[in-house]
Steps between C-alpha positions, in 0.01 A plus 500: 500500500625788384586765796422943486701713389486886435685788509322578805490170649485635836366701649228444232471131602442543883262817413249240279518295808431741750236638277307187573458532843376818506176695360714867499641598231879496415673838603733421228370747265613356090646176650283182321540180709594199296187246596642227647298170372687155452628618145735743658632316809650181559473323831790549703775290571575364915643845658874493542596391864639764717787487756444533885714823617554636858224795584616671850203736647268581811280160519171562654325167642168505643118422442353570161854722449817342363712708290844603449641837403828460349778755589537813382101446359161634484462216352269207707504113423265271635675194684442124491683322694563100489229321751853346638602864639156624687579359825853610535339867375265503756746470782707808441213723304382814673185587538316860390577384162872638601767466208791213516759556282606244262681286231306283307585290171268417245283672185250759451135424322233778411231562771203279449175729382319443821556432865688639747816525319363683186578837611864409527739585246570156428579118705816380612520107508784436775686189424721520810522758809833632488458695873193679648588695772306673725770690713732651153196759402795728310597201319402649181746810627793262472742361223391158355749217735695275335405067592535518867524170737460544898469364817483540856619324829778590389413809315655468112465584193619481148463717190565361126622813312593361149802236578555590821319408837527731796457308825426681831519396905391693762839611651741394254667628175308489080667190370453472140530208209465460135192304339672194343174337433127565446186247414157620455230274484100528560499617900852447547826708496854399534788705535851378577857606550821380682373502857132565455190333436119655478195334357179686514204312445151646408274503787342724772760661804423704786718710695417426900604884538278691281191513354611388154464141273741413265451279228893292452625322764873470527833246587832616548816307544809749573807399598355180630187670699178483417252760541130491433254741389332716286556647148344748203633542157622834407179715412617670201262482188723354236219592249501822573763610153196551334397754710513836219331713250441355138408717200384419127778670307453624111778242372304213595207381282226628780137646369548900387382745707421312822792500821486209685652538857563159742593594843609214709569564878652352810163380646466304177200756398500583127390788333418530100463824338360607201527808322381651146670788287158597480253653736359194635559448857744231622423171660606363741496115667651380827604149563781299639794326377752195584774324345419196246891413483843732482396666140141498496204669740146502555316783519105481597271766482217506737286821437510718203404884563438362820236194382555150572697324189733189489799535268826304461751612301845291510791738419860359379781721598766504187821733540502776193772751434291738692487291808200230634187462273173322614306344193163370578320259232209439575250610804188297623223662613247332710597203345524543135836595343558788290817578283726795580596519111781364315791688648260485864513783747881591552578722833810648559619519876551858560795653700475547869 
């Protein structure tokens, strides 16, 4: 079946659709919407899988209200957690609805159109707790920490920075030793050097001195001790390159006379502009985004001039002369899968 394509391909595409839904008529004075019947669209494809990535933000846990709002964001996320994880929330919670802060792993969805988490910007499916704390409130004021193993009675602690572990007694001097060794395997982590051992194995941890749950437990063999414990893995978001302005540019083989603008931020909100070299007034959709793999990205719009619309578009990042270009193909809407054109939609990333 053949699939759309236009000059306009979008927004024309995603106008027809919203045109559907509503009995007002388009504001989009001169703009015809392409009708979109099973002549023009093909069915789409499975969705390309996304990768989990580290979200750190104010975690709010309590009747009818889960959310979190990442750092540094207006942005809010309702929060599923796995069944497995309730119990061991429960216990270090606060009531009054009171913020935790936290470091959770997994991947966002768009909010469902009804229920309590409709209103929210969009639904964060946590894979794995990372650390909830309910005692670090200016967590989100502090630097990201590196993979961090710990213990008390005695107190220690070690920190993996790159190669090197840094580990720490109560009382007694840094020692330090290179990384010789390192296994990763589904909820476990190895890392090994001359005198050192650690293995860090996937599964709730709490610390008997604060109010906080962990989600790696740890082992340590140094120097022929062992100490026992608990672990997190550094919180950095090692998606977060993508983060950056991207910009239709007149070399590329984009549709005349319309800008197209992707924004893609930190709290993996996304932001699609577009803009004609004639009066008409600009549109604008808001989405999210996460990685697919290390040279492509998924970017899903959720509203459109601020009315509900699922989107996909799957961008490839190629390296040009001028610096990182996205290309997008194709783009399904609401489940039917339009063309982009034959050259797609090419976006340049734009200085900082």
């Amino acid at each position: 079946m053949m699939k759309l394509w236009t000059p306009l391909a979008l927004p024309l595409a995603t106008l027809a659709l919203l045109a559907g839904c509503s009995s007002q008529p388009s504001s989009q004075q001169g703009v015809t919407a392409i009708p979109t019947t099973a002549s023009t669209a093909s069915t789409a494809q499975p969705s390309a899988k996304v990768q989990a990535f580290m979200m750190r933000g104010m975690v709010t846990w309590g009747h009818e209200s889960y959310s979190i709002q990442p750092c540094n964001s207006q942005k809010q996320y309702w929060i599923v957690f796995p069944p497995s994880d309730h119990n061991e929330i429960r216990e270090i919670a606060p009531y009054s609805y009171e913020p935790m802060y936290g470091e959770v792993i997994g991947m966002l969805e768009p909010a469902p159109e009804d229920g309590f988490a409709a209103d929210y910007d969009g639904r964060f499916m946590v894979k794995q707790t990372n650390l909830l704390s309910a005692e670090m409130l200016g967590g989100c004021q502090m630097s990201a920490h590196y993979t961090n193993a710990f213990g008390m009675e005695p107190s220690w602690d070690l920190k993996i920075q790159k190669d090197t572990v840094i580990f720490s007694q109560m009382g007694m001097s840094d020692q330090q030793q290179a990384i010789t060794q390192r296994q990763s395997t589904s909820g476990k982590q190895v890392y090994q050097g001359k005198d050192f051992r650690l293995i860090l194995t996937k599964g709730h941890c709490n610390d008997t001195m604060s109010s906080s749950l962990y989600g790696w437990q740890s082992n340590l063999t140094w120097k022929g001790k062992t100490f026992k414990g608990c672990a997190t893995l550094g919180a950095t978001d090692v998606t977060a390159n993508w983060v950056g302005h991207y910009k239709t540019t007149a070399d590329a083989t984009n549709t005349p006379g319309l800008t197209t603008t992707l924004t893609l931020l930190a709290d993996h909100s996304a932001i699609t502009r577009y803009e004609y070299d004639s009066n008409e007034p600009a549109l604008e959709e808001q989405g999210l985004w996460q990685q697919v793999s290390e040279d492509s990205v998924k970017v899903m719009m959720t509203s459109h001039q601020g009315r509900r619309l699922l989107s996909e578009r799957t961008y490839t990042l190629e390296n040009t002369a001028k610096g990182p270009r996205l290309i997008a193909r194709d783009e399904v809407i609401n489940g039917n899968e339009y063309s982009l054109g034959e050259g797609g939609l090419q976006l340049q990333r734009q200085p900082e």
